[in-house]
C-alpha positions in Angstrom: -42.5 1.6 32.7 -39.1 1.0 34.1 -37.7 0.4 30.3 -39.0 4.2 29.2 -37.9 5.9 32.2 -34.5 4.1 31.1 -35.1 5.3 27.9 -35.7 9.1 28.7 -32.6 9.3 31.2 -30.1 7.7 28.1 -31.7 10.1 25.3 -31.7 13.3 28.2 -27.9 12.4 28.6 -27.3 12.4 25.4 -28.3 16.7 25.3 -26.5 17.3 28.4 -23.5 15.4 28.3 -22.5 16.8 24.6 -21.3 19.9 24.0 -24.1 20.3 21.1 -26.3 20.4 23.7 -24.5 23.5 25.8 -24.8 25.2 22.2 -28.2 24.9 21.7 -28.8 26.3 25.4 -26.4 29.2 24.4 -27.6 30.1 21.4 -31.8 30.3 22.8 -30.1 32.6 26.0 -28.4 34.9 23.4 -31.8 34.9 21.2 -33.7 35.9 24.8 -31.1 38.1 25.4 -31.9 40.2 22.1 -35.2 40.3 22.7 -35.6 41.4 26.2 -32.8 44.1 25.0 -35.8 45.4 22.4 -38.4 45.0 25.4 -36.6 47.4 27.5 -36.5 50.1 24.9 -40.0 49.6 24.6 -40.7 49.7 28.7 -39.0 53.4 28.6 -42.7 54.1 27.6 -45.8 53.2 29.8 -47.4 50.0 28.6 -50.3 48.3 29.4 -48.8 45.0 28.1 -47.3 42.5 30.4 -43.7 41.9 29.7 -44.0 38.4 28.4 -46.8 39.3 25.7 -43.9 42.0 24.5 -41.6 39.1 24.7 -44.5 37.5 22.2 -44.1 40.2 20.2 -40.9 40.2 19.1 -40.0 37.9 16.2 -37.3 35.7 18.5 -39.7 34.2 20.2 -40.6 32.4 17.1 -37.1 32.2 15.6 -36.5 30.3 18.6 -39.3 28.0 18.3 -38.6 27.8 14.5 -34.7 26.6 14.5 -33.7 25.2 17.9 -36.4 22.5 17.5 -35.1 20.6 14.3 -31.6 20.9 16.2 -32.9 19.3 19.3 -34.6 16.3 17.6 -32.3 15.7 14.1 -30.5 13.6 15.8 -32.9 11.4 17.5 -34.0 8.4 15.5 -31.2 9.6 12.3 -28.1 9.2 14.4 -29.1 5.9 16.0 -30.1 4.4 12.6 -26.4 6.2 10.7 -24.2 4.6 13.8 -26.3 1.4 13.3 -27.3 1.5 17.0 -31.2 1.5 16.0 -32.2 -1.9 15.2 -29.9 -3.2 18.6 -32.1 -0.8 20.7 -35.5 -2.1 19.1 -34.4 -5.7 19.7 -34.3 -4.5 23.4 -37.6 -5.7 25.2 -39.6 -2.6 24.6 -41.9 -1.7 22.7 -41.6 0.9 19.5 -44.3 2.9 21.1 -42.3 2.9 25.1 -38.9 4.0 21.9 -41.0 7.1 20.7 -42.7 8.3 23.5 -39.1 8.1 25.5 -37.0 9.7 23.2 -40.0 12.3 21.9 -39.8 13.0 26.5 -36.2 13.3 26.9 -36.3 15.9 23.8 -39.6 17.9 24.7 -37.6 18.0 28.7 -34.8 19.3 27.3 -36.6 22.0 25.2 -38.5 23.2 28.7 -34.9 23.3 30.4 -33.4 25.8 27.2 -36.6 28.0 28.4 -35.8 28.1 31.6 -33.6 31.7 31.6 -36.8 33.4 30.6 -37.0 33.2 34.0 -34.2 34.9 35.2 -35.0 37.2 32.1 -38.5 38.6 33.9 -36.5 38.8 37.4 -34.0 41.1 35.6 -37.2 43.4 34.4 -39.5 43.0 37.6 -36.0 44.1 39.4 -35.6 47.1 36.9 -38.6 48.5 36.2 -40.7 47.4 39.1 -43.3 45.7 37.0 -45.5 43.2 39.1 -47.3 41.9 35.9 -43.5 40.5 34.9 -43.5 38.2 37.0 -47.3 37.5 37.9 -48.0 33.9 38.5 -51.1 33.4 36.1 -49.5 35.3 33.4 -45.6 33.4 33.7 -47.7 30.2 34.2 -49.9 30.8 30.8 -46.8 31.7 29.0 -44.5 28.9 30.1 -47.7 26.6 28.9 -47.8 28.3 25.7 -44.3 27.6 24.8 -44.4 23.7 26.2 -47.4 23.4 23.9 -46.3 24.8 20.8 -43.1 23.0 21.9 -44.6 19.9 21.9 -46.1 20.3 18.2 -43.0 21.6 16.4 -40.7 18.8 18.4 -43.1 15.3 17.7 -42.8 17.5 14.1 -38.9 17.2 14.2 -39.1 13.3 16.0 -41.5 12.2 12.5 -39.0 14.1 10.3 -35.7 11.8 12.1 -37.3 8.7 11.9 -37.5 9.4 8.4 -33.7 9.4 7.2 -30.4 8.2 8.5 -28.8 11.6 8.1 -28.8 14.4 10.7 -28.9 16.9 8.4 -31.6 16.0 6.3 -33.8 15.5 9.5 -33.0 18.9 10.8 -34.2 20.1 6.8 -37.3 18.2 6.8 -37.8 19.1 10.3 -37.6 22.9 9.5 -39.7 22.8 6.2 -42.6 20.8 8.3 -42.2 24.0 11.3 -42.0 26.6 8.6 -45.5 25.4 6.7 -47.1 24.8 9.8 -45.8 28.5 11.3 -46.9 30.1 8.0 -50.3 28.0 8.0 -50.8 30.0 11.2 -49.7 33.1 10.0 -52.4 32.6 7.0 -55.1 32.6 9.9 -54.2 35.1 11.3 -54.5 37.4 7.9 -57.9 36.1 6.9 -61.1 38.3 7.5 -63.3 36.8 10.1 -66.0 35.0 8.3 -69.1 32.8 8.4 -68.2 30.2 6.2 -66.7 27.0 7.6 -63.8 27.1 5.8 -62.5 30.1 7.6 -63.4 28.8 10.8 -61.5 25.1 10.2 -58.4 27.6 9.6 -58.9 30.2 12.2 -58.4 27.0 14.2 -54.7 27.0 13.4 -54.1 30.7 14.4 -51.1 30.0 16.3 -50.4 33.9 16.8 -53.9 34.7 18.4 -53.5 31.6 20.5 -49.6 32.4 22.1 -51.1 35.7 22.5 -53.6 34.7 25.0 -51.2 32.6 26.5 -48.7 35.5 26.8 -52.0 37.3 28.4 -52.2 34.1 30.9 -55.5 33.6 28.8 -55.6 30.0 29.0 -58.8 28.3 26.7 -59.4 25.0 26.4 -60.1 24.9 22.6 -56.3 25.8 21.8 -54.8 23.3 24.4 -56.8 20.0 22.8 -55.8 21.6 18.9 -52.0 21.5 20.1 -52.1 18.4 22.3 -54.0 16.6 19.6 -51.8 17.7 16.6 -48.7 16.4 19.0 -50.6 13.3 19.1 -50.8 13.1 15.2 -47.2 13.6 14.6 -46.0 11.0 17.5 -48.7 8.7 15.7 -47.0 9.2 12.5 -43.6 8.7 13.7 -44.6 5.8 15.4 -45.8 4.3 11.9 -42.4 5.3 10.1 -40.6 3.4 13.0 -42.9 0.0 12.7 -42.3 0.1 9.0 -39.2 -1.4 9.2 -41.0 -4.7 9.6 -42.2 -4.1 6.3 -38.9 -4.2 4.4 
């Protein structure tokens, strides 16, 4: 346990003590910036929407789910394996599966730290508008749950997508193309008449919109939290197999 905790602190470091890093942070603020601009045109109108299903609403929500993700994780598996650093670490005394699961931590931690200012973006409304359902605690809660779980998909994504290649830049690529078919596999859901066959309902499962929008609501159901933990599970599984396949060579 010691050797992961190691593990998470080095790869954590590695976002906060580079200047990439700092930009990633800046560019997600200036993104929630934009959109809680939009959100207070709309609160010039009564609502009955909380503030962070409006926040939903707006498509930066998901361009910041869509673009800073393959940033945060290109560089995790690609960089160590292009500066030749990779096989040194795995001749370390851990274990691959102590490797993925610290560096797939240190980059889902740092994700839940860019997120933080949403924070200090519902203050700035609640202080405005006196809204109480900005910054009710069920709602916040649902919504920063929401985001740490879609998170968590869309980053053990980007950590398969690294371990794939030596390059950065074809990590962050891959990494975007897997985001982009899974976002638009959820979109398809969400388009598709409600039917009885079981097709419709396997794919209903992956309606990513309907499910952030009960987590925006502080609608929390068990059904969507075991679909995204488990898919997260998948993709750490898979990367987990790309990294052990270097024995194979």
């Amino acid at each position: 346990m010691r050797a992961y905790w190691t593990l998470v602190r080095r790869e954590l470091s590695g976002f906060l003590l580079s200047v990439g890093g700092y930009i990633i942070i800046a560019a997600a603020l200036f993104l929630m910036g934009l959109s809680f601009v939009v959100i207070l045109e709309k609160l010039q109108k009564p609502t009955p929407m909380p503030v962070t299903e409006l926040f939903y609403v707006t498509p930066f929500f998901w361009l910041i789910l869509l673009l800073t993700t393959p940033v945060i994780t290109m560089r995790l598996f690609a960089l160590e394996k292009f500066s030749g650093t990779f096989e040194t670490l795995m001749t370390t005394p851990v274990s691959d599966c102590q490797v993925v699961a610290a560096k797939f931590s240190a980059a889902l931690l740092f994700y839940a730290l860019m997120w933080l200012p949403l924070v200090g973006c519902l203050l700035v409304v609640h202080h405005y508008t006196n809204d109480t359902a900005a910054l009710d605690g069920g709602v916040v809660a649902g919504t920063f749950l929401g985001i740490l779980l879609l998170g968590g998909v869309f980053i053990s994504l980007g950590c398969c997508a690294s371990a794939m290649t030596r390059s950065q830049v074809i990590a962050a690529m891959l990494s975007l193309v897997f985001g982009a078919s899974v976002f638009l596999l959820g979109y398809l859901a969400s388009q598709l008449p409600a039917q009885d066959d079981w097709q419709t309902r396997v794919l209903s499962c992956f309606d990513l919109f309907e499910q952030m929008h009960n987590f925006a609501r502080g609608v929390v159901d068990t059904r969507p939290v075991v679909l995204l933990v488990s898919l997260t599970l998948f993709f750490l599984f898979l990367t987990l197999r790309v990294v052990e396949s270097r024995r194979w060579k």
